[in-house]
C-alpha positions in Angstrom: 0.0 0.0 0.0 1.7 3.5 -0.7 1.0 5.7 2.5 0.8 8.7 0.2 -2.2 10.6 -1.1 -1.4 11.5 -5.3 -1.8 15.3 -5.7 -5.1 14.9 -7.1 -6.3 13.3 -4.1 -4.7 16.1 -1.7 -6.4 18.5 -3.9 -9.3 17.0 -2.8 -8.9 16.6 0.5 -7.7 20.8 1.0 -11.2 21.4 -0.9 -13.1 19.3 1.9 -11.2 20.3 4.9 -12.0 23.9 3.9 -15.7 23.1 3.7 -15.1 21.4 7.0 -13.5 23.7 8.6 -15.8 26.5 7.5 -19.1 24.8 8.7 -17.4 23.1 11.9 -17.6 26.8 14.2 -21.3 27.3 13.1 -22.8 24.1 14.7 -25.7 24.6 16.6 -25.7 23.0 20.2 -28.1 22.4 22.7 -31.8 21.5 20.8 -31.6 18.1 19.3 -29.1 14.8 19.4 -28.7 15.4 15.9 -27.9 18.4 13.7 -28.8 17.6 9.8 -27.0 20.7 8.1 -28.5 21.4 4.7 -26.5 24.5 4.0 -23.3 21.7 4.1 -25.1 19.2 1.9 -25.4 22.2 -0.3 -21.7 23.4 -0.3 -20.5 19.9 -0.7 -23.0 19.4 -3.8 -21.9 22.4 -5.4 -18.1 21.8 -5.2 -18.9 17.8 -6.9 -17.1 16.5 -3.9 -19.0 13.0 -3.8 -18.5 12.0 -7.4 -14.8 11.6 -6.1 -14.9 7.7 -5.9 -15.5 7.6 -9.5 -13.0 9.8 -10.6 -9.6 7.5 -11.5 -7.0 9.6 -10.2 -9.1 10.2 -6.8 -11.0 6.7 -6.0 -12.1 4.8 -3.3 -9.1 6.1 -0.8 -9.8 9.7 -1.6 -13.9 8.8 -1.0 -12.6 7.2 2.5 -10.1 10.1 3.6 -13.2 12.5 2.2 -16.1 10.7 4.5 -13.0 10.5 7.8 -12.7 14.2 7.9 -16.6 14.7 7.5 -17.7 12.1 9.5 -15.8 14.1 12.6 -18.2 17.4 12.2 -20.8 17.7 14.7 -23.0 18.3 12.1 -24.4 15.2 10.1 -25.0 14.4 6.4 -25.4 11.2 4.7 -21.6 9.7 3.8 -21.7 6.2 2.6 -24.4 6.2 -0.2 -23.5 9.7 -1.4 -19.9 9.3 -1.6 -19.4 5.5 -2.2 -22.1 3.3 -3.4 -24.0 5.6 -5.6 -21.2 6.9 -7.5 -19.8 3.2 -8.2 -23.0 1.2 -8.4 -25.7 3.2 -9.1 -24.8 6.9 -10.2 -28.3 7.5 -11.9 -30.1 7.2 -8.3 -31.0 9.9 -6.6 -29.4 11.2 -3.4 -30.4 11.0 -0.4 -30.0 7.4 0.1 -30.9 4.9 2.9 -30.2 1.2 2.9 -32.3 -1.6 4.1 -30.6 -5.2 4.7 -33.2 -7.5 4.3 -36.4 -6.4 6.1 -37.9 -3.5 4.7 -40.4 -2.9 7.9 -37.8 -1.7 10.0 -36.8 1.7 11.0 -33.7 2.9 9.1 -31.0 5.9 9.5 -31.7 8.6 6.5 -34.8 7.9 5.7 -36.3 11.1 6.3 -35.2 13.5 3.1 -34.3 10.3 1.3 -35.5 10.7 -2.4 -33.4 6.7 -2.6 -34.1 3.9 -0.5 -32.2 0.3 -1.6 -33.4 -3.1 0.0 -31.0 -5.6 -0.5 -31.7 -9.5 0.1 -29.2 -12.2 -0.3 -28.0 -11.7 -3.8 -30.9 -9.4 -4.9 -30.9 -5.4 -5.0 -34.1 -3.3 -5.6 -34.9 0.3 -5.5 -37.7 2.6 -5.0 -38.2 6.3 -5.6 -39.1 8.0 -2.1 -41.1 11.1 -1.6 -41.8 12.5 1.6 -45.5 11.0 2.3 -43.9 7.6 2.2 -41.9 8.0 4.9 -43.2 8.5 8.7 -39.8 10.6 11.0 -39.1 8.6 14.3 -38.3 9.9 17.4 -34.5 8.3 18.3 -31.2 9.1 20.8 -28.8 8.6 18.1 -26.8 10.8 16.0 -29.1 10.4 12.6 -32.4 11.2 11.3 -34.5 7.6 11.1 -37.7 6.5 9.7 -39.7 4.5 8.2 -41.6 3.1 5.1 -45.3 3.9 5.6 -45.9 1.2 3.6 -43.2 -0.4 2.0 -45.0 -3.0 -0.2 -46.7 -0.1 -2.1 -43.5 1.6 -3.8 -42.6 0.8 -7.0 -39.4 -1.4 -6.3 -37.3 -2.2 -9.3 -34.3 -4.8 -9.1 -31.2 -3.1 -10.2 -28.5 -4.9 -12.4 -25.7 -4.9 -10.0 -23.7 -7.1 -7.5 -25.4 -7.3 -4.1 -21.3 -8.5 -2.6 -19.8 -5.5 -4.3 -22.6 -3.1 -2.8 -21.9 -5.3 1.1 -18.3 -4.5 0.7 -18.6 -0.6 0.0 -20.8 -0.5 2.7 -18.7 -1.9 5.6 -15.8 -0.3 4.0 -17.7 3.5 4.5 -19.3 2.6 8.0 -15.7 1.7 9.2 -14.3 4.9 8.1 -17.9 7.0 9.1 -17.5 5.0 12.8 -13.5 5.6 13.0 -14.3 9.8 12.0 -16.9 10.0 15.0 -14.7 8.2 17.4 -12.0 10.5 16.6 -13.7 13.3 17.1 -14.7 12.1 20.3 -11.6 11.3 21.3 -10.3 14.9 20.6 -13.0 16.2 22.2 -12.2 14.7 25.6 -8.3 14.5 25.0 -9.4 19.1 24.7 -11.4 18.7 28.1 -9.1 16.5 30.2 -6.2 19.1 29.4 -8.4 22.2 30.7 -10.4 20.3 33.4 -8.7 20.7 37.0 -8.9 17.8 40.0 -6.9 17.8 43.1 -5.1 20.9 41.8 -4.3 19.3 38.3 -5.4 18.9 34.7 -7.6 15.7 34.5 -4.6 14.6 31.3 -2.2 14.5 34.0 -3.1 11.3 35.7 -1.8 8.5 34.0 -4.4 6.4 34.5 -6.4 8.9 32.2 -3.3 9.2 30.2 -3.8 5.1 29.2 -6.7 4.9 28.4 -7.0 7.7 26.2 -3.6 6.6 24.6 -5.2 3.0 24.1 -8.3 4.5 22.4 -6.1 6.8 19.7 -3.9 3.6 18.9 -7.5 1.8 17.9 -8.9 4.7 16.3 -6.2 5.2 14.3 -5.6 1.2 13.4 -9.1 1.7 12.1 -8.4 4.6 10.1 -5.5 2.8 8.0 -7.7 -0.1 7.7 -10.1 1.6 5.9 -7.7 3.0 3.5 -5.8 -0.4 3.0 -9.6 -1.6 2.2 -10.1 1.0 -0.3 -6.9 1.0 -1.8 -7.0 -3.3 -2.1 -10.6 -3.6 -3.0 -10.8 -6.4 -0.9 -13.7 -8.5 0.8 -11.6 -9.3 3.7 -10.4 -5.9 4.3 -13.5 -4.4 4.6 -14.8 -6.8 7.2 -11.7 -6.7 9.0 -11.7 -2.7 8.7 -15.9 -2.5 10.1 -14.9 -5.5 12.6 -12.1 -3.5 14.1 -14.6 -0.2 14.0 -17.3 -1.9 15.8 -15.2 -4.1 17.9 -13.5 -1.3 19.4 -16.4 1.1 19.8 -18.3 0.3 23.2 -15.1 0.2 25.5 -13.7 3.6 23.8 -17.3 5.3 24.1 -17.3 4.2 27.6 -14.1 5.6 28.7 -14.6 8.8 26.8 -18.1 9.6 29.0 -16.6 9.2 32.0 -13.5 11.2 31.0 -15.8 13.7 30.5 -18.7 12.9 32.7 -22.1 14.4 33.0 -21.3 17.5 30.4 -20.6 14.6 27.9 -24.6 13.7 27.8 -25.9 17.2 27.6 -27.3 18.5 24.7 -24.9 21.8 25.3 -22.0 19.3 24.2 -20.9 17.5 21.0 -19.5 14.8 22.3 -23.0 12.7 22.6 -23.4 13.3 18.5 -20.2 11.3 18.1 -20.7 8.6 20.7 -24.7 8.1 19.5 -23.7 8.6 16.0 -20.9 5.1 16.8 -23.5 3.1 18.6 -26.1 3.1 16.0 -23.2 2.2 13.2 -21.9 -0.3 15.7 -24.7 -2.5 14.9 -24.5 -1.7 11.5 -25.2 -4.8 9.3 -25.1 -7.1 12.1 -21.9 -6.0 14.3 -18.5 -6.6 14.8 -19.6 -11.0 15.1 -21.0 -10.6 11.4 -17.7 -8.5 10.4 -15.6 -11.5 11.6 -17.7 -14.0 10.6 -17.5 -12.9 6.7 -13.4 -12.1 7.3 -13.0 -15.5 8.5 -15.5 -16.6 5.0 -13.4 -14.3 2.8 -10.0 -15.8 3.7 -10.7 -19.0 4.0 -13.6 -19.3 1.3 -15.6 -21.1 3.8 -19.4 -21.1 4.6 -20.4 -19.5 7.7 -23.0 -18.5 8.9 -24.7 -16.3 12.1 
């Protein structure tokens, strides 16, 4: 793997981290666990930012790096449709997208705003249009807008020409990198606090109890992070299970230390750090957690059948 971005890839990258960076100070804290920003959906429309994946010299890696840096805003937009599946599989579709895995009863993250919902089923992947009528808002404590279909039986699903495996391994390849971005952030977050916040006449970072833990949590996050990138750069089945394993393996005992690093400001609205931590429990058990991640790793590389 060569560690290096190409400079049509850091090109990229400088046009989304000043998008980032410009919508990052005008979060808005304190009303809801999520913050759906349309004015950033707009700027990152505009500047063609999530036809990156299908651009040659940008790819997969620069559609990973890309969804890392924006996955780590407090505000939310949709990631892994938008700037991997659709522009590989299915660039005709419209955006927004949500995903269904099976069951199409069930509630799903995106839904609301979606114009795209996909349902795929073993080897089989259909498609519907969406308009807002079909589609009933739910009330939830994660990070995301989720919904559900009215009545799913009644759309217009199409099957769509294209290989249900390929679409399973974009997936877990974005939701490691989407879940490795919102742990980071967290992680920063409380690594910011800990340095300011004073106990027994020192900063909380001080104690190297604290110290550990926090260093144990970067060293997984950023394992994650260059899993995700060898899994875009290889293309690879089993590095996109291994990537999302690792993600979603890790998550629950970083989360945990991160809260009580922070304590009770960390579950306030007033804070971001709940955005990130909610956001990584609901992608946690993505597509059947970090067991179903290893499960089809230990399938992939040893061409076996397994199953739940």
């Amino acid at each position: 793997m060569n560690l290096e971005f190409n400079p049509d890839q850091l090109a990229l990258l400088d046009a989304v981290e000043r998008i980032a960076s410009a919508h990052e100070a005008r979060s808005v804290l304190g009303a809801n666990h999520f913050e759906y920003s349309t004015l950033l959906q707009t700027d990152l429309d505009a500047a063609g930012i999530f036809e990156a994946a299908a651009v040659e010299e940008l790819g997969a890696v620069a559609a990973v790096a890309m969804i890392h840096r924006l996955a780590k805003l407090p505000q939310c937009v949709e990631l892994v449709a938008a700037a991997l599946v659709l522009p590989l599989l299915a660039p005709d579709l419209a955006r927004a997208c949500a995903v269904f895995w099976g069951r199409r009863d069930g509630p799903a993250r995106w839904l609301p705003g979606a114009r795209t919902v996909l349902c795929v089923c073993g080897d089989i992947v259909e498609t519907a249009m969406l308009t807002d009528a079909d589609v009933a808002s739910l009330d939830s404590p994660f990070g995301y807008p989720v919904g559900r279909l009215i009545e799913p039986d009644a759309l217009s699903w199409r099957q769509l020409d294209l290989e249900a495996a390929e679409l399973r391994r974009l997936w877990r390849l974005g939701v490691a990198i989407e879940l490795t971005g919102c742990l980071e952030a967290a992680l920063h977050a409380v690594a910011a606090h800990v340095r300011d916040r004073r106990q027994f006449g020192r900063p909380l970072g001080a104690f190297q109890a604290v110290q550990h833990r926090l260093a144990a949590a970067a060293v997984q996050v950023e394992a994650g992070r260059w899993l995700a990138l060898q899994a875009a750069h290889s293309g690879c089945d089993a590095d996109a299970a291994c990537a999302l394993a690792h993600a979603q393996d890790c998550t629950p005992a970083i989360t945990y230390d991160l809260h009580q690093f922070m304590g009770a400001m960390g579950l306030t609205l007033e804070h971001p750090l709940h955005r990130w931590t909610t956001r990584a429990k609901m992608l946690r058990a993505d597509t059947g957690g970090a067991q179903a991640q290893q499960l089809a790793l230990a399938a992939a590389v040893w061409d076996l059948e397994v199953t739940a």
